[in-house]
C-alpha positions as CSV (number, residue, x, y, z in Angstrom):
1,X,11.5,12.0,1.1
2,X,10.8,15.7,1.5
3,X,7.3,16.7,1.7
4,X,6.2,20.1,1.3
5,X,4.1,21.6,3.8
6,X,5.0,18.5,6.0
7,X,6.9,17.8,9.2
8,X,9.5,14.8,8.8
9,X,10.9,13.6,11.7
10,X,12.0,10.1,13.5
11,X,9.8,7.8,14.6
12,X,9.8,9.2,18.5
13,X,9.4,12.6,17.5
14,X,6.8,11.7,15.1
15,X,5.0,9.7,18.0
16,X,5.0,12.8,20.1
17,X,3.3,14.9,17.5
18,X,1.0,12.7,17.2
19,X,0.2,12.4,21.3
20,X,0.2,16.0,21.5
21,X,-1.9,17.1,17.9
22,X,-4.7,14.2,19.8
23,X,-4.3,15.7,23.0
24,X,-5.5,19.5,22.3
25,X,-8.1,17.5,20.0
26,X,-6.2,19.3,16.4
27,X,-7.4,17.8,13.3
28,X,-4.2,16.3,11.5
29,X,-3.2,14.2,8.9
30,X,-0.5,11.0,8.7
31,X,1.5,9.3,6.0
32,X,3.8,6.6,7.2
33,X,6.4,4.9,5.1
34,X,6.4,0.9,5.4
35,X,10.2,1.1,7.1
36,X,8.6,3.8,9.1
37,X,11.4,5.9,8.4
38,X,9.6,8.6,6.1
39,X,6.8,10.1,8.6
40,X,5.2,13.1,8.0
41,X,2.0,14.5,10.1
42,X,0.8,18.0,9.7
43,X,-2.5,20.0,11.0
44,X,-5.7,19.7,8.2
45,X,-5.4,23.7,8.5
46,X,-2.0,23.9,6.8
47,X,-1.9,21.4,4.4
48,X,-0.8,22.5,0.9
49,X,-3.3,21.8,-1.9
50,X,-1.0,21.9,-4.9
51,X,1.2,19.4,-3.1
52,X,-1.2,17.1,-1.2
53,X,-4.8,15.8,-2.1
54,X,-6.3,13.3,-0.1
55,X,-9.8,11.7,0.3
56,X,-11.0,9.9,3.5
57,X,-14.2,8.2,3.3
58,X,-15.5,11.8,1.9
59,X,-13.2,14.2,3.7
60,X,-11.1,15.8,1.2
61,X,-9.5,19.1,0.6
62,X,-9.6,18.1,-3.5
63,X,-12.0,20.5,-5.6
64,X,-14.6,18.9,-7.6
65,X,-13.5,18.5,-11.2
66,X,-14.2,16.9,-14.1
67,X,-12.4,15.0,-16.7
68,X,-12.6,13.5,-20.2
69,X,-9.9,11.2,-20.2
70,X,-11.0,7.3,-21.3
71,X,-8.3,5.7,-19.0
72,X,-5.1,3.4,-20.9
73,X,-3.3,1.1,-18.6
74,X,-0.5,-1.2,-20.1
75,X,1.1,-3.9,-17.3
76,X,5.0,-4.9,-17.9
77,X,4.7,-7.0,-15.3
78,X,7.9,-9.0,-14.1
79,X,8.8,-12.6,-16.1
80,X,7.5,-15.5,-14.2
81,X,10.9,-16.5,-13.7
82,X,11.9,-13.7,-11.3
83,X,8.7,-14.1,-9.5
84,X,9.1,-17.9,-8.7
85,X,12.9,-17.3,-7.5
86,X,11.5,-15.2,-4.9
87,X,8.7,-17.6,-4.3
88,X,10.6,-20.3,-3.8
89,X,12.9,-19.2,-1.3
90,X,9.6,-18.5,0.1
91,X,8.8,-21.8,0.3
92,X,12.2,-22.3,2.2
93,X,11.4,-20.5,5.1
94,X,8.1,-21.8,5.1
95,X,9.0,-25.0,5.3
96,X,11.5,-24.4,8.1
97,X,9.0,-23.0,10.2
98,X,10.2,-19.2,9.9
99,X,7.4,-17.5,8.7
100,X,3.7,-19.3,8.0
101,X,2.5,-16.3,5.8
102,X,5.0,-13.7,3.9
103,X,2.9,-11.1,1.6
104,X,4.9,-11.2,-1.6
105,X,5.3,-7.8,-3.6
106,X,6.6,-6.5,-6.9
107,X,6.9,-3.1,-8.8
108,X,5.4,-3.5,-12.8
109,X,5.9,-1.3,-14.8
110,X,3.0,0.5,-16.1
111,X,2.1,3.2,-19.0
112,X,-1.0,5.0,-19.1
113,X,-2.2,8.5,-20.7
114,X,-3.5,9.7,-17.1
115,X,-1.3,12.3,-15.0
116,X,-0.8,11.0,-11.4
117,X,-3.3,13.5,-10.4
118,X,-5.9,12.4,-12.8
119,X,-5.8,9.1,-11.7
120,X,-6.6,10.6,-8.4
121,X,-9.6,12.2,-9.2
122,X,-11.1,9.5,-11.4
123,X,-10.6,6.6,-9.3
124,X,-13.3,5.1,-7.3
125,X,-11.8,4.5,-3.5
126,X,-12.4,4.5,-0.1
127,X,-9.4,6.4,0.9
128,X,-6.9,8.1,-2.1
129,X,-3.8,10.3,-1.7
130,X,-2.0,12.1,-4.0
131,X,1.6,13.4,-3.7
132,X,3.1,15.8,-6.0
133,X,5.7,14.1,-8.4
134,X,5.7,11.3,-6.1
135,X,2.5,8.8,-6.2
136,X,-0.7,8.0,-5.8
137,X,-2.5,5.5,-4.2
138,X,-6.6,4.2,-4.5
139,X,-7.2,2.0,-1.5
140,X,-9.8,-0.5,-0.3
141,X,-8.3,-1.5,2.8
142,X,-8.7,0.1,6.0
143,X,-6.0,-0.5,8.6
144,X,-7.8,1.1,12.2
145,X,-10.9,3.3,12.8
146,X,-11.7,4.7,16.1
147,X,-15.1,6.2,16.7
148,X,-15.6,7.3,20.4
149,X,-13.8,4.6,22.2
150,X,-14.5,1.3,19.5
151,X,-11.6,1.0,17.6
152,X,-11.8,-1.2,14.7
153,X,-9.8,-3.2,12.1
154,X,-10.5,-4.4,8.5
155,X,-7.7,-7.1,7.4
156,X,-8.4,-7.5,3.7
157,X,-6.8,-11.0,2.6
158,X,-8.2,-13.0,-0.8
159,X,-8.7,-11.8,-4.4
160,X,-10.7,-13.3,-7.1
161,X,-11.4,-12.3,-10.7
162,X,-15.5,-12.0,-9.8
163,X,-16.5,-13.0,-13.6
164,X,-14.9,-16.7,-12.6
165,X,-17.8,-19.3,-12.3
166,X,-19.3,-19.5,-9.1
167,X,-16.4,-16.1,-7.4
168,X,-17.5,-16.2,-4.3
169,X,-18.0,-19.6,-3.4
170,X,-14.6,-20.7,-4.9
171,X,-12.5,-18.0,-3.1
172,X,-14.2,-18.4,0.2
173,X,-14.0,-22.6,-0.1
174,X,-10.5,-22.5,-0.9
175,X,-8.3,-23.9,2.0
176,X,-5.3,-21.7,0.8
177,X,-7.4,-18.4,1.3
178,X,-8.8,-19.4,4.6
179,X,-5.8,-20.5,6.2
180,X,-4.0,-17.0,5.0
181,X,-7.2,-15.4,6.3
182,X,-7.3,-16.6,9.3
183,X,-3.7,-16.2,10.1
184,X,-3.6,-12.6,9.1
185,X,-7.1,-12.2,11.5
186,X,-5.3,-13.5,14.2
187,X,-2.6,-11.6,14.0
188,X,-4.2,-8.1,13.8
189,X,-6.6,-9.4,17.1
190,X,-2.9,-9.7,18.8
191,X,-1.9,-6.3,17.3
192,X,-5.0,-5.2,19.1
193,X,-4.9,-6.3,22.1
194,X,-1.9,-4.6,22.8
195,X,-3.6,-1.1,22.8
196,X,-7.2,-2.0,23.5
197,X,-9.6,-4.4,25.6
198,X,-12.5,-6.7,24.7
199,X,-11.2,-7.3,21.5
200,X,-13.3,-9.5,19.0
201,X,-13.9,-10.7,15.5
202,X,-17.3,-9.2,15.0
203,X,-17.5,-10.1,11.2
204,X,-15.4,-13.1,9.7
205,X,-14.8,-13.4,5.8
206,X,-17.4,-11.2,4.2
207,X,-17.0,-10.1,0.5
208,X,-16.8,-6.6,-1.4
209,X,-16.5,-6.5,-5.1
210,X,-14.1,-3.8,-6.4
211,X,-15.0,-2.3,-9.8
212,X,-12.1,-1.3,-12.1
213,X,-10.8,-0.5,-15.5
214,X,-10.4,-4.0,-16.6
215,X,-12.0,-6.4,-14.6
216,X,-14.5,-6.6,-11.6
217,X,-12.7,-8.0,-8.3
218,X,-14.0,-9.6,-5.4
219,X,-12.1,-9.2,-1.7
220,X,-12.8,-10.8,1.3
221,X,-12.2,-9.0,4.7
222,X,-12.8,-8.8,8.6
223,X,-13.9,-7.1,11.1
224,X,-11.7,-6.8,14.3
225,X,-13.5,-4.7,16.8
226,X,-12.3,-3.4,21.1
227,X,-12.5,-1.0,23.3
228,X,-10.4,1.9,24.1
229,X,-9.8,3.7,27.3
230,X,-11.2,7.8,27.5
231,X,-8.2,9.6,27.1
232,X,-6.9,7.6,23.8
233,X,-6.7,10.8,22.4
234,X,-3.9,11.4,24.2
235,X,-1.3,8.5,22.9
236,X,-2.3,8.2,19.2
237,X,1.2,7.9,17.7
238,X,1.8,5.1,20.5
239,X,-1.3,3.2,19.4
240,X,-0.8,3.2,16.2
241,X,3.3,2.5,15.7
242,X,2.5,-0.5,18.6
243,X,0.6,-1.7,15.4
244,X,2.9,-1.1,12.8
245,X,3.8,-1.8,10.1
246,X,-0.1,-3.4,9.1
247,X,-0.2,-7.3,9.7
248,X,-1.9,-7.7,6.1
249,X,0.8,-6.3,4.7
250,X,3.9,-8.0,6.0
251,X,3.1,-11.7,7.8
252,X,3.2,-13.7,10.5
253,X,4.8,-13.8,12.9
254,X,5.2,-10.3,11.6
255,X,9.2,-9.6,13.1
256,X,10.3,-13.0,11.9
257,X,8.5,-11.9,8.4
258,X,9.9,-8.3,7.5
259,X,13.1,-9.4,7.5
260,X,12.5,-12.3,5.0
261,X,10.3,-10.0,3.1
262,X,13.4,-7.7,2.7
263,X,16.0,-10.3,1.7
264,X,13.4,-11.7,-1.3
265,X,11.5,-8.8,-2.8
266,X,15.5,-6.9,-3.4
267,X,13.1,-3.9,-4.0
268,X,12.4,-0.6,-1.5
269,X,8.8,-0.7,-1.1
270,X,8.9,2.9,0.4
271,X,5.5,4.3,1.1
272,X,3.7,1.5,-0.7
273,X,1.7,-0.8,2.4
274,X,2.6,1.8,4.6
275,X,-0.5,4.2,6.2
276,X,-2.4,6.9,6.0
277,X,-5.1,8.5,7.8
278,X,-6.7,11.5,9.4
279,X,-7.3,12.5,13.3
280,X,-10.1,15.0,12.8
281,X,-10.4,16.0,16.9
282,X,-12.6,13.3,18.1
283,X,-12.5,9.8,15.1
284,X,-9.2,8.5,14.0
285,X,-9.8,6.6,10.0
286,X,-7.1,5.1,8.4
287,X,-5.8,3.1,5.3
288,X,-3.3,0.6,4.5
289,X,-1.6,2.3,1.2
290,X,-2.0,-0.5,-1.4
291,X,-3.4,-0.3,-5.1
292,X,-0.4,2.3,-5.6
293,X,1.3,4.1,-8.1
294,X,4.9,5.4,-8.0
295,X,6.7,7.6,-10.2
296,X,10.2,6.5,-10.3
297,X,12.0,9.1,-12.3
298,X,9.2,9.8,-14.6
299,X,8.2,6.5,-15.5
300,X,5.2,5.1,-13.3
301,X,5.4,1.6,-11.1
302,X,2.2,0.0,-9.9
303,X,3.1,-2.1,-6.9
304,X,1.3,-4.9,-6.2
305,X,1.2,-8.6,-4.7
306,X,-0.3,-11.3,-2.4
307,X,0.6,-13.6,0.6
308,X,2.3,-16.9,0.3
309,X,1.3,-19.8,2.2
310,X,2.6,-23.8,1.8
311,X,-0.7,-24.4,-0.1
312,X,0.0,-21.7,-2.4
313,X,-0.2,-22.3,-6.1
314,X,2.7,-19.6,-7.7
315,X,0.8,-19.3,-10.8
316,X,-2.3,-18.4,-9.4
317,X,0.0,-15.9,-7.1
318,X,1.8,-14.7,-10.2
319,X,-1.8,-13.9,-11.5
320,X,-3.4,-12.4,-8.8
321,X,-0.1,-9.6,-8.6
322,X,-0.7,-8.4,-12.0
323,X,-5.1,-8.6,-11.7
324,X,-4.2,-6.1,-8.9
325,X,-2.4,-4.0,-11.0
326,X,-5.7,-1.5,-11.9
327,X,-7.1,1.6,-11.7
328,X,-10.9,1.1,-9.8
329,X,-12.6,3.7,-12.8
330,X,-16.4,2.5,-13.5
């Protein structure tokens, strides 16, 4: 997918921009596709405002600007029969040892009175990008930070509808979500190691509610933390593809995974629980692009889902797919 104002190239090209935007220290920003196949990286400087608006933990080239719109979101999600079929084949290679967690996704189909842009502007988010007649996405999750030489990583993995009796003890009791959570932690300290040293869980399991439009959602996350060498800088693009795509989004083991992810979800996920981020000369932040919207020919697809372990219950999977389908508007 053409971007305008944006370089797309392969993956060794892109990796190469990458080293050499870190190495003379040049502010840039990244989107990468989940088949990392669409990559696009492009200096801060010449970004295009009418094409591209992003926001980064408070770096943002968007204007202020105010709205009036009382936000409508419909969900046609898929029937629970489609969802099961995929889930059960799930199941399959679970049980013959293939994969021990697979993060299930589906497009539902979504209408709503908000422009893409809008949406943009009156979500609540960590990190949100916006691309011209193409999507827009609000997310929670980080995928790496780098400040100095600590680079850091924040799997998010567990959702509960925080208005159930007694949210946070349930979801962080549940032997389903641990064992996915620990999995997925385990995972992204591997994916770590490979790129730094004295890597650690510094926090396990803690919980962040997310206000939206509907419903008020509790997360649990964790903190993976090492240590880079000095000159980092200098290999960016090899740091970060050596982690992609994001463990939280795919599975484990993660190879194993993608390619049983792309023989059941039959759909292209595209830039959905790919990545984003900014390089701003010195820090390196970053985002795992879920709680996204896609426009598909004019009508809009909110793509969602959840990972699948043995112990999981599909209805409760089912359920937590569509909760997930919001917009984070207080």
């Amino acid at each position: 997918m053409a971007i305008e104002g944006f370089s797309a190239c392969g993956r060794a090209e892109m990796i190469e921009e990458m080293n050499h935007y870190g190495k003379g220290r040049a502010p840039f920003l990244f989107i990468i596709d989940f088949d990392l196949k669409n990559l696009h990286c492009i200096p801060l400087s010449r970004i295009d405002n009418d094409a591209v608006l992003y926001s980064i933990n408070g770096l943002t080239n968007a204007s202020p600007y105010e709205h009036h719109t009382d936000i409508t979101l419909v969900k046609r999600p898929i029937p629970y029969k489609t969802y099961i079929k995929a889930f059960h084949k799930i199941l399959k290679q679970l049980g013959e040892g293939n994969t021990y967690l697979l993060n299930l996704t589906f497009p539902t189909k979504i209408e709503t009175n908000a422009p893409l842009k809008e949406i943009f502007f009156i979500s609540e988010a960590k990190y949100k990008l916006w691309l011209k007649d193409s999507f827009v996405v609000f997310s929670p999750e980080t995928f790496i930070k780098i400040c100095g030489r600590a680079v850091s990583s924040f799997p998010m993995k567990g959702t509960i509808d925080a208005a159930e009796k007694n949210a946070e003890k349930k979801i962080l009791e549940d032997d389903k979500e641990y064992a996915e959570h620990v999995t997925i932690v385990d995972l992204i300290r591997n994916d770590l190691s490979r790129v730094a040293k004295h890597v650690a869980v510094k926090r396990f399991r803690y919980i962040e509610k997310i206000r939206t439009n509907q419903k008020d959602l509790l997360q649990v996350s964790s903190e993976i933390a090492g240590e880079l060498d000095a000159s980092y800088n200098e290999r960016i693009g090899d740091i970060l593809f050596s982690m992609l795509p994001a463990g939280s989004v795919t599975g484990a083991p993660k190879k194993k995974t993608i390619e049983i992810i792309k023989e059941v979800e039959n759909y292209n996920r595209g830039y959905y629980t790919g990545i984003f981020g900014y390089f701003d000369g010195c820090n390196l932040d970053s985002a795992v692009m879920i709680r996204f919207i896609e426009n598909m020919n004019g009508e809009y697809l909110f793509k969602s889902g959840g990972g699948i372990t043995i112990y999981s219950d599909p209805r409760k999977e089912y359920k937590e797919l569509i909760d997930k389908v919001y917009v984070p508007v207080i």
